[in-house]
KENU-985873 format. One record per residue (C-alpha): residue number from 1; residue in one letter; x, y, z. Coordinates in nm, 4 decimals, decimal comma. Each point is the difference from the previous one (the first is absolute). Last residue first. Layout:
BEGIN
> NUM;A;X;Y;Z $
...
This chain:
BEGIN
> 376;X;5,8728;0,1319;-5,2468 $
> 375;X;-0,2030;0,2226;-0,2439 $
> 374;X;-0,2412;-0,3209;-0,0815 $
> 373;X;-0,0654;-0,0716;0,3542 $
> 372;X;-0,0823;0,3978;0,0748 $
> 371;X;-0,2608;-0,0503;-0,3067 $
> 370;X;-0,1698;-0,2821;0,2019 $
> 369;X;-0,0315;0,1169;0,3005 $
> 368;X;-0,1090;0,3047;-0,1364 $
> 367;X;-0,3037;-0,1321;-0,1768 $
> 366;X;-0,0924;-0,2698;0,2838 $
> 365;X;-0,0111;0,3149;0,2738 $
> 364;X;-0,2010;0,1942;-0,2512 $
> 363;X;-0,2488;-0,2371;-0,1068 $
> 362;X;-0,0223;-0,1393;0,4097 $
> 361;X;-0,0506;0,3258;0,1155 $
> 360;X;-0,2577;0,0871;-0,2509 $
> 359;X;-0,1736;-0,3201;0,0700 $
> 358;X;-0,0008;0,0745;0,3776 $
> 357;X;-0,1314;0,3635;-0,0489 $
> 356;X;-0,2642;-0,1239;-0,2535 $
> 355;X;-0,1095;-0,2478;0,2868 $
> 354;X;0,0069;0,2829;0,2521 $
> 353;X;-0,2287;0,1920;-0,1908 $
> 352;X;-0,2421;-0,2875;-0,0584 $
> 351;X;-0,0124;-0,0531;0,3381 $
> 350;X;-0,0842;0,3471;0,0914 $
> 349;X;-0,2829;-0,0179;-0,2437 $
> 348;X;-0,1289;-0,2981;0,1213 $
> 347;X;-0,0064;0,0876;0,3721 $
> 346;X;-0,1993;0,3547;-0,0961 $
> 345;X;0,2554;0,2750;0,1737 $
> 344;X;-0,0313;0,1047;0,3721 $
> 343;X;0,3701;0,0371;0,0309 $
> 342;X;0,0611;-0,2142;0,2866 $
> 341;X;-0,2616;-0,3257;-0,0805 $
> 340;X;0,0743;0,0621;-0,3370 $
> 339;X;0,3706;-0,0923;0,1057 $
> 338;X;-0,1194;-0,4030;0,0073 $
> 337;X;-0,1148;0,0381;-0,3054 $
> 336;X;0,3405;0,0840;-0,1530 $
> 335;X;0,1395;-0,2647;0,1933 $
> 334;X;-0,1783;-0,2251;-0,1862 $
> 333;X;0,0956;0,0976;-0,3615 $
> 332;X;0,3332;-0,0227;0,1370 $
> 331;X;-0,0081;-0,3677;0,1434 $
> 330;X;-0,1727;-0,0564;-0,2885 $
> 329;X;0,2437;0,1266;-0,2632 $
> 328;X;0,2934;-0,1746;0,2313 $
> 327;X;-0,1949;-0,3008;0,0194 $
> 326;X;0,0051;-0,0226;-0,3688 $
> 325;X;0,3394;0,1356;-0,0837 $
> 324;X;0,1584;-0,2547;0,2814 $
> 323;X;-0,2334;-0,2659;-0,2213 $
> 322;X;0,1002;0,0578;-0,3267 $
> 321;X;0,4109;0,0208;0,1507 $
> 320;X;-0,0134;-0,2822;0,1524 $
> 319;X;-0,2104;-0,2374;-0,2640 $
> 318;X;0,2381;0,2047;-0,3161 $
> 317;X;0,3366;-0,2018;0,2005 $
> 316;X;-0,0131;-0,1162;0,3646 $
> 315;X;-0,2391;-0,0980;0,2593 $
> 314;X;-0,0375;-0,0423;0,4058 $
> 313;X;0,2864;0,3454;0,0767 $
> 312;X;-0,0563;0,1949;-0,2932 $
> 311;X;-0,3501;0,0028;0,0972 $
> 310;X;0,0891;0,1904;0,3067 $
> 309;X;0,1885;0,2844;-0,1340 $
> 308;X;-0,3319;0,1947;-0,1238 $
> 307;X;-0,1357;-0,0421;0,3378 $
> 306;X;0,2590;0,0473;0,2137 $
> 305;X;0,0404;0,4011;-0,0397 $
> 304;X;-0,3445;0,0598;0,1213 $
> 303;X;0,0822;-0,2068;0,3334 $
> 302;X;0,3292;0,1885;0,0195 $
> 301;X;-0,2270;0,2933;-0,0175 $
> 300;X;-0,2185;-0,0884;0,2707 $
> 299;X;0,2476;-0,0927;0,2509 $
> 298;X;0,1679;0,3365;-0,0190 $
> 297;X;-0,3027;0,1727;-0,0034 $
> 296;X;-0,0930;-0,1854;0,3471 $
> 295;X;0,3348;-0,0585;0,1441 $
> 294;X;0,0984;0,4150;-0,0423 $
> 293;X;-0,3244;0,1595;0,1310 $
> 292;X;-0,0001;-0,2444;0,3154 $
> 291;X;0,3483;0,1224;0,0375 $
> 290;X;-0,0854;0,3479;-0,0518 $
> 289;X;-0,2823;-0,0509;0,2548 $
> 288;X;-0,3877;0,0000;-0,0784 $
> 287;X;-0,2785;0,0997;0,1496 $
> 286;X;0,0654;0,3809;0,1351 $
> 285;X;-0,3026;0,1733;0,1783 $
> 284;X;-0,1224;0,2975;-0,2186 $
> 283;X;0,2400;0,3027;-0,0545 $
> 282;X;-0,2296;0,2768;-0,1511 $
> 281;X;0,2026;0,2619;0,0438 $
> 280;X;-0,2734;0,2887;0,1445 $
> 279;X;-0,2449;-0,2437;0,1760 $
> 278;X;0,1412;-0,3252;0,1051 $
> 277;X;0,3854;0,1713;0,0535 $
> 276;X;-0,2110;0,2534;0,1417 $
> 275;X;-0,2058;-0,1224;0,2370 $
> 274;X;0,2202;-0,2849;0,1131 $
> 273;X;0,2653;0,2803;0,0661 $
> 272;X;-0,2845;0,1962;0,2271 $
> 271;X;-0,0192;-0,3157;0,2044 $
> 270;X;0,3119;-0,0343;0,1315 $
> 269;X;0,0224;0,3635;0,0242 $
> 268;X;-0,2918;0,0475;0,2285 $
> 267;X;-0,1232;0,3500;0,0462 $
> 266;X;-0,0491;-0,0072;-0,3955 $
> 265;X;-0,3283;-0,2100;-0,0296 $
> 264;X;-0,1823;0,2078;0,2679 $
> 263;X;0,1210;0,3137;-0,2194 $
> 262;X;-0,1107;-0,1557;-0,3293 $
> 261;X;-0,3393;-0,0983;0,1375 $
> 260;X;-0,0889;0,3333;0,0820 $
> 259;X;0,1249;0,1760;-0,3565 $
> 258;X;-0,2196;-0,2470;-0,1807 $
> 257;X;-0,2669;0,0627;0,2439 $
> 256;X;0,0210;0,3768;-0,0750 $
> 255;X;0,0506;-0,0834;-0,3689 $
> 254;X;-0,2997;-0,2141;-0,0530 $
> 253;X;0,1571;-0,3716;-0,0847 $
> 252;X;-0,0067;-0,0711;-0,4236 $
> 251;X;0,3112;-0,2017;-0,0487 $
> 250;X;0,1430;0,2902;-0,1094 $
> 249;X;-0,0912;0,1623;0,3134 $
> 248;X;0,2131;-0,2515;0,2271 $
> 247;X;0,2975;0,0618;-0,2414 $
> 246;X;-0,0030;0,3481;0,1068 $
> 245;X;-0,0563;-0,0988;0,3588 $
> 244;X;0,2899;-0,1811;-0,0286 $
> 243;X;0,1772;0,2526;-0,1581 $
> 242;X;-0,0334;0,2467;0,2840 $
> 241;X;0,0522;-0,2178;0,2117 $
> 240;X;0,3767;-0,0534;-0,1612 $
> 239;X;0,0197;0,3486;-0,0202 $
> 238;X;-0,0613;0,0741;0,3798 $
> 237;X;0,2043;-0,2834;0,1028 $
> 236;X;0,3156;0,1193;-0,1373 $
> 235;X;0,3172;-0,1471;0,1368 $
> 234;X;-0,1506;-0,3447;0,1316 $
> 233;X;-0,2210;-0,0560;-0,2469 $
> 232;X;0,2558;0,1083;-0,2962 $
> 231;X;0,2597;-0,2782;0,1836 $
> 230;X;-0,2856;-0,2645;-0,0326 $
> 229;X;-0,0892;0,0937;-0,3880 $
> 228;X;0,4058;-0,0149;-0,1129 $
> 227;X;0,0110;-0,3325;0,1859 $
> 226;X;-0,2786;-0,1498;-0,1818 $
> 225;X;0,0970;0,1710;-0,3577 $
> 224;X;0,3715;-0,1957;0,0677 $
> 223;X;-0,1627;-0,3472;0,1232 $
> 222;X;-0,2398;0,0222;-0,3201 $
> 221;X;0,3172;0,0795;-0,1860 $
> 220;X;0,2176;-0,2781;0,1159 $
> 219;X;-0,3087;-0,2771;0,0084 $
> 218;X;0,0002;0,1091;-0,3924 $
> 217;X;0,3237;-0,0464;-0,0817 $
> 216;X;0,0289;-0,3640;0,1969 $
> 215;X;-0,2873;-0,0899;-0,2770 $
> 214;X;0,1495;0,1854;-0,2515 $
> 213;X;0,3052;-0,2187;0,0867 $
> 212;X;-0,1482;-0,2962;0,0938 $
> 211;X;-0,1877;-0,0540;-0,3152 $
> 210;X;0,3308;0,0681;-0,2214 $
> 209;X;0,1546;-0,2436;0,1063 $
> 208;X;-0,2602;-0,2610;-0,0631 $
> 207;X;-0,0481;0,1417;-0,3225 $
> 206;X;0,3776;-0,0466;-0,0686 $
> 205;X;0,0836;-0,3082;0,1623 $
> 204;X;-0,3324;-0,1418;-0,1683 $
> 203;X;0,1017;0,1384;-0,3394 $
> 202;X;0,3742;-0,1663;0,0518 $
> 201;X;-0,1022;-0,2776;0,0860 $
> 200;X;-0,2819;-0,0971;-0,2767 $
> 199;X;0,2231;0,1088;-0,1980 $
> 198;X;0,2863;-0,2689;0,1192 $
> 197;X;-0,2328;-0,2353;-0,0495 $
> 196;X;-0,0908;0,0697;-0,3339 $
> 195;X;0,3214;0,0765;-0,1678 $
> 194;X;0,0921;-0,3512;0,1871 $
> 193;X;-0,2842;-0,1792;-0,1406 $
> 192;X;0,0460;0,1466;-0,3620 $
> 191;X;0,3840;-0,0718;0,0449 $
> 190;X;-0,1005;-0,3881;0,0482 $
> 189;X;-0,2552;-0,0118;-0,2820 $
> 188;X;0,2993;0,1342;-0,2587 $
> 187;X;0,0242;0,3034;-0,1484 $
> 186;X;-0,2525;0,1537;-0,3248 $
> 185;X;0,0753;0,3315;0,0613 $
> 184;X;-0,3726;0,0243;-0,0194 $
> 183;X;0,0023;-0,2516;0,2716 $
> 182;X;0,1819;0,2135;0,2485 $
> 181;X;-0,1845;0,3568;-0,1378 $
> 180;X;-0,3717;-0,1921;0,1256 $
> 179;X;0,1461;-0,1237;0,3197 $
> 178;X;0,0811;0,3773;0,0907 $
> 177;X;-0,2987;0,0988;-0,0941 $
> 176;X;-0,2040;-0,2577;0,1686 $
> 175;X;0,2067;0,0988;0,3096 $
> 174;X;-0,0547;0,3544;-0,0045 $
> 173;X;-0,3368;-0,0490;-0,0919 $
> 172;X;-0,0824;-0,2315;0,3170 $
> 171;X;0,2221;0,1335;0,2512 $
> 170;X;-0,1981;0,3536;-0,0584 $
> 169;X;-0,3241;-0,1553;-0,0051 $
> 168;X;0,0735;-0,1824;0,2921 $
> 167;X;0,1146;0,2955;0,2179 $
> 166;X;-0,3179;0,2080;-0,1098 $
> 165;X;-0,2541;-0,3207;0,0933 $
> 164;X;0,1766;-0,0850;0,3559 $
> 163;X;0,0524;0,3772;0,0817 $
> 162;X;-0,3474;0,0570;-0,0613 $
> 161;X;-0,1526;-0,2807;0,2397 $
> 160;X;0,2175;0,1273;0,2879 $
> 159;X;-0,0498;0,3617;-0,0197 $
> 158;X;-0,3709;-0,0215;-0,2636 $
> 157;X;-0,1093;0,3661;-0,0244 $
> 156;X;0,0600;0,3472;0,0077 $
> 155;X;-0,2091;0,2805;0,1486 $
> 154;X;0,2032;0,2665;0,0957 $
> 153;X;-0,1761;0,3602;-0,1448 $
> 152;X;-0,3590;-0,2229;-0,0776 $
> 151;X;0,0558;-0,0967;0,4245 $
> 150;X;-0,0684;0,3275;0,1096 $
> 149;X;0,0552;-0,0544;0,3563 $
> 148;X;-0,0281;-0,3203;0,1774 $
> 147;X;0,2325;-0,3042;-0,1229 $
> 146;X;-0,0859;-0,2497;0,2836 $
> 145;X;-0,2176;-0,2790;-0,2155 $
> 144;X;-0,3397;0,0949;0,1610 $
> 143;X;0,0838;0,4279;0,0156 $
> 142;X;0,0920;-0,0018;-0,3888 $
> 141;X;-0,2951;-0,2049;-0,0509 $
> 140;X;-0,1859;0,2835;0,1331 $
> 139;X;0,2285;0,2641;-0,1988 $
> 138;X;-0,0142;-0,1485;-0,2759 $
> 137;X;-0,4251;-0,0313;-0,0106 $
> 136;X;-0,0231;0,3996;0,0965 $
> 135;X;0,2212;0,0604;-0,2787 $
> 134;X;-0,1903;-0,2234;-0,2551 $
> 133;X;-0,3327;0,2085;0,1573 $
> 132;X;0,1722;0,3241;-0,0989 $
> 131;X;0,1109;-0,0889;-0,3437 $
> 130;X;-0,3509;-0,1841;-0,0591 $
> 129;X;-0,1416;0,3495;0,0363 $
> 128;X;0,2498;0,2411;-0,1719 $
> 127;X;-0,0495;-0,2723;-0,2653 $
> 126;X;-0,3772;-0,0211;0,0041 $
> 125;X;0,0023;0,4353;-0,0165 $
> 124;X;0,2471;-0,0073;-0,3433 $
> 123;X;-0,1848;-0,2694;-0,1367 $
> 122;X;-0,3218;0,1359;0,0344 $
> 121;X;0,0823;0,3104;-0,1428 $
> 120;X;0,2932;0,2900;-0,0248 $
> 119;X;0,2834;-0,0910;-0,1873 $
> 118;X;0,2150;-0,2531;0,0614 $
> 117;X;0,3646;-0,0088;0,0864 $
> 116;X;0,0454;0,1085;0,3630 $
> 115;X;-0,2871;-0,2709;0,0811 $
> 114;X;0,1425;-0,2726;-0,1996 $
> 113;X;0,3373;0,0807;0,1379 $
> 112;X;-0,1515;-0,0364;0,3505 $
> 111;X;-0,2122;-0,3087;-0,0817 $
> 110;X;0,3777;-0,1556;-0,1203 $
> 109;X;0,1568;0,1192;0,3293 $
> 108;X;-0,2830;-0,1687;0,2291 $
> 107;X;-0,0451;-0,2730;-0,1722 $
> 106;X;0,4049;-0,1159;0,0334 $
> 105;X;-0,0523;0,0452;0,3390 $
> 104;X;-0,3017;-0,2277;0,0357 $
> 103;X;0,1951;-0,2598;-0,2282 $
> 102;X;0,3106;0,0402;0,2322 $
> 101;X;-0,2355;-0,0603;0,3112 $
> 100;X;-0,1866;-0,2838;-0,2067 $
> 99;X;0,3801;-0,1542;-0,0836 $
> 98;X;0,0624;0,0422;0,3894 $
> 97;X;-0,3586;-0,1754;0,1302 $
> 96;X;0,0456;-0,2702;-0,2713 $
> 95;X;0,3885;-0,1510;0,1582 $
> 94;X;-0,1556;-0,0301;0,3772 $
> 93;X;-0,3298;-0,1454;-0,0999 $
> 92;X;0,0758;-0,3565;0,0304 $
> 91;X;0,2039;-0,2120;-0,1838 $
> 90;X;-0,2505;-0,1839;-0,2367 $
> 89;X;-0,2983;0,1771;0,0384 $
> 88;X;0,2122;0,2762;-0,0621 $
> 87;X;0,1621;-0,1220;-0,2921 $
> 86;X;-0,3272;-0,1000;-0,1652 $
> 85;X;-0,0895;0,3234;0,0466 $
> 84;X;0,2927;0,1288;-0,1602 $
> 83;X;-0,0554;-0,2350;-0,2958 $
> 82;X;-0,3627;0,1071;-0,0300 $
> 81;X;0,0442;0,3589;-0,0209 $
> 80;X;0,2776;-0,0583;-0,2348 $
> 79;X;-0,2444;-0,1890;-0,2259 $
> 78;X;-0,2331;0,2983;-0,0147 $
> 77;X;-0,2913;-0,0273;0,2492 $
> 76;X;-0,3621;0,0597;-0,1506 $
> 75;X;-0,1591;0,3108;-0,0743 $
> 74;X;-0,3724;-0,0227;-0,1345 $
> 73;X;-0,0362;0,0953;-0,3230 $
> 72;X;0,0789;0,3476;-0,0738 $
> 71;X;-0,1130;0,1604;-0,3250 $
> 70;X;0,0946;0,3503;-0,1109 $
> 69;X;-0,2563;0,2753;-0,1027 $
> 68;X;0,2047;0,2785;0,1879 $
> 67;X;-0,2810;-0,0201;0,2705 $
> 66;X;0,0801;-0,3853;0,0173 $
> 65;X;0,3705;0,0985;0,0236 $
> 64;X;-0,0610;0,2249;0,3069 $
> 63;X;-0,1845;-0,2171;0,1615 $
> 62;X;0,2413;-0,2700;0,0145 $
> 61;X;0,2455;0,2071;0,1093 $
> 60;X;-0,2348;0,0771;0,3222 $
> 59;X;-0,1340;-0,3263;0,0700 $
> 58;X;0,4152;-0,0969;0,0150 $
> 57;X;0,0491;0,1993;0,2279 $
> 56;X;-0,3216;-0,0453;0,2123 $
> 55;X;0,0773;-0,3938;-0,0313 $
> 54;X;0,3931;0,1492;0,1308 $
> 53;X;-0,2116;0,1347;0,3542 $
> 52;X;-0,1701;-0,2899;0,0836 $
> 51;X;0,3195;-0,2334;-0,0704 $
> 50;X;0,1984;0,2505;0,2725 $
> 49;X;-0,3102;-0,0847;0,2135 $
> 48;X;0,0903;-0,3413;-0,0482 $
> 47;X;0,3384;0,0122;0,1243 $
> 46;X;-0,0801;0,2615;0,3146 $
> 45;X;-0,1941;-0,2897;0,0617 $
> 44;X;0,2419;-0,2360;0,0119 $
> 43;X;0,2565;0,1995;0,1260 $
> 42;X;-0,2120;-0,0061;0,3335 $
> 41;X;-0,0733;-0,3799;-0,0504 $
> 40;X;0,3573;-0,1044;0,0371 $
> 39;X;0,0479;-0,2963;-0,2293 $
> 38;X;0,0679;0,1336;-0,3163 $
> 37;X;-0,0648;-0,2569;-0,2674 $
> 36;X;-0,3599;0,1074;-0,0978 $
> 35;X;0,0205;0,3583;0,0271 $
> 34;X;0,2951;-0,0099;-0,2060 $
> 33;X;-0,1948;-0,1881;-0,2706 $
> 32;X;-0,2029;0,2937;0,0421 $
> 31;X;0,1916;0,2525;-0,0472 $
> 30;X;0,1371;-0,1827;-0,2826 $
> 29;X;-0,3038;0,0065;-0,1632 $
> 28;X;-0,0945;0,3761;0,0316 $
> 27;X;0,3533;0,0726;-0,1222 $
> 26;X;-0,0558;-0,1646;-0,3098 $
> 25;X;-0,2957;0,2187;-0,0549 $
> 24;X;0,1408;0,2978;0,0657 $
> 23;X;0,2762;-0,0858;-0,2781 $
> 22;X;-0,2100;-0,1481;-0,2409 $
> 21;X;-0,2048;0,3578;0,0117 $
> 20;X;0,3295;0,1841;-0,0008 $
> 19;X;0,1154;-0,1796;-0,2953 $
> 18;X;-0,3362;0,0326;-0,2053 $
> 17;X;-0,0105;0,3485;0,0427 $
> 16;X;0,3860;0,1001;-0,1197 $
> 15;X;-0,1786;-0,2399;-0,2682 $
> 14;X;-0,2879;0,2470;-0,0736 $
> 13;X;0,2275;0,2475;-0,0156 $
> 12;X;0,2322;-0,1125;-0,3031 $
> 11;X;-0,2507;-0,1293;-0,2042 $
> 10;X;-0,2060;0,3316;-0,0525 $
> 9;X;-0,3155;0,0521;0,1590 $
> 8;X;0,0801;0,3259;0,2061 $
> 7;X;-0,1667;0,0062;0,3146 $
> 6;X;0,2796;0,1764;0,1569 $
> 5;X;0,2895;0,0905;-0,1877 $
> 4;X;0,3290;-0,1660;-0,0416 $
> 3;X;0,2336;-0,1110;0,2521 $
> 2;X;0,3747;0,0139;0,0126 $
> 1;X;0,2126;-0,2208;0,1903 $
């Protein structure tokens, strides 16, 4: 993303302020709601001093858009904000601690554009700043949830809770526009069901399928790099500590300790391969299984793919097919908040994008179905 000047008034700027401001400050809040449902009272305070530290964040957008003559009331949480909180009170803090690690990560890259891109100023210096202190903040809750390293080069979120929203969007418009083509073909309420159901099969067969595999995929080439890194420890110690040591730096160690540490580290093997595959792959501590990976998405898309069958199945004629359209629009329209929570995007917006999606997939879906009818 490109940035304009500093402490230019136009438009564009002073919202590329506003963002980062809201940001900070919804960061602040959640730290704190974390701080209230964690129940160890060491992460607890590293919690709240994690608040401490995204108030001066948020202090420091603020003042640059007062110098620039811009107003800023005093921030309050944005409705995501509030929904993940209230998901953390609700389910504990598990879920919040890896979208704030993504969040952190996804700080540090955009401060770092926003330093490459603007000139020098104020706005150049507070993003080299708040770049740092973001990286200092992922790596920390990198450490708490077992993902050390540079977490804004890995950091993804959601596993089980991400699967579940991604495999029922994608059984859900499927479906719907598969439903939509049967009764634009204008076919009986019977072959609507059965179109439906056998959907809703075959696109939780497939993502099911299709879980396991790049899960199984991905346990093949972590067990591949894994091997490759304990075979190089063994033949070539010297390089091996040497790289440690390099890595060791990086992470801002003195280079004679650096180079100290690595050689304790590399007299034992068993341990030297935890170094690295921590260190130099990045390989965290696997928490899912391929079939774990294959009965959640697959169970969440044939849960999508229900949903716009299911009416046919209580009510029939205009009543059934008014009200699959209507919980299908919701349904969609709702599952487009529920990504926001992923993608960092306002909950209404993302809503409202799914919603179009849905409608264009039924219009489409409904269209053909009905000119394939009329060519048979």
């Amino acid at each position: 993303m490109c940035y304009p000047n500093p402490m230019s008034s136009d438009h564009k700027t002073a919202e590329t302020w506003r963002e980062h401001w809201q940001d900070e400050a919804d960061a602040a809040f959640l730290y704190r709601v974390l701080a209230v449902v964690e129940p160890d009272p060491a992460r607890q305070t590293i919690y709240l001093k994690l608040a401490e530290v995204e108030d001066r964040h948020t202090a420091k957008w603020q003042e640059l858009l007062e110098k620039d003559g811009h107003a800023v009331a005093a921030p309050r949480p944005t409705l995501r904000a509030r929904v993940l909180a209230w998901m953390a009170r609700r389910f504990g803090p598990g879920l919040l601690t890896q979208l704030l690690l993504h969040e952190e990560g996804r700080e540090v890259k955009g401060y770092l554009d926003l330093y490459r891109d603007s000139g020098a100023g104020a706005t150049k210096d507070t993003a080299l700043l708040l770049a740092q202190e973001s990286a200092k903040h992922a790596e920390t809750l990198g450490g708490l949830t077992g993902q050390p390293g540079e977490p804004w080069h890995q950091a993804s979120s959601g596993g089980f809770l991400r699967n579940v929203v991604y495999g029922f969007n994608d059984g859900l418009t499927a479906n719907f526009g598969l439903v939509a083509g049967v009764i634009g073909a204008s076919v009986s309420p019977q072959t609507v069901v059965l179109s439906g159901v056998a959907g809703l099969l075959a696109d939780a067969l497939s993502m099911g399928s299709s879980g396991y595999l790049a899960a199984k995929s991905e346990q093949e080439v972590y067990a591949h790099e894994i091997a490759m890194e304990a075979d190089e420890i063994l033949m070539m110690p010297e390089v091996e500590a040497e790289e440690l040591a390099l890595l060791y730096q990086a992470k801002g160690i003195p280079a004679a300790q650096a180079h100290q540490m690595a050689q304790e580290v590399i007299k034992d093997p068993t341990r030297a391969l935890a170094e690295k595959v921590r260190e130099e792959l990045k390989i965290g501590e696997a928490h899912s299984t391929p079939i774990k990976e294959a009965w959640v998405t697959g169970s969440a898309t044939a849960v999508g793919a229900f949903l716009p069958v299911a009416p046919f199945l209580v009510l029939s004629g205009p009543a059934a097919i008014w009200t699959a359209f209507a919980v299908a629009m919701l349904s969609h329209f709702g599952v487009g908040a529920a990504r926001s929570v992923f993608t960092g995007r306002g909950i209404f917006r993302s809503g409202v994008d799914m919603f179009v999606v849905g409608l264009g997939v039924a219009a489409v879906g409904y269209l053909v179905g009905g000119l394939v009818a009329k060519l048979l």
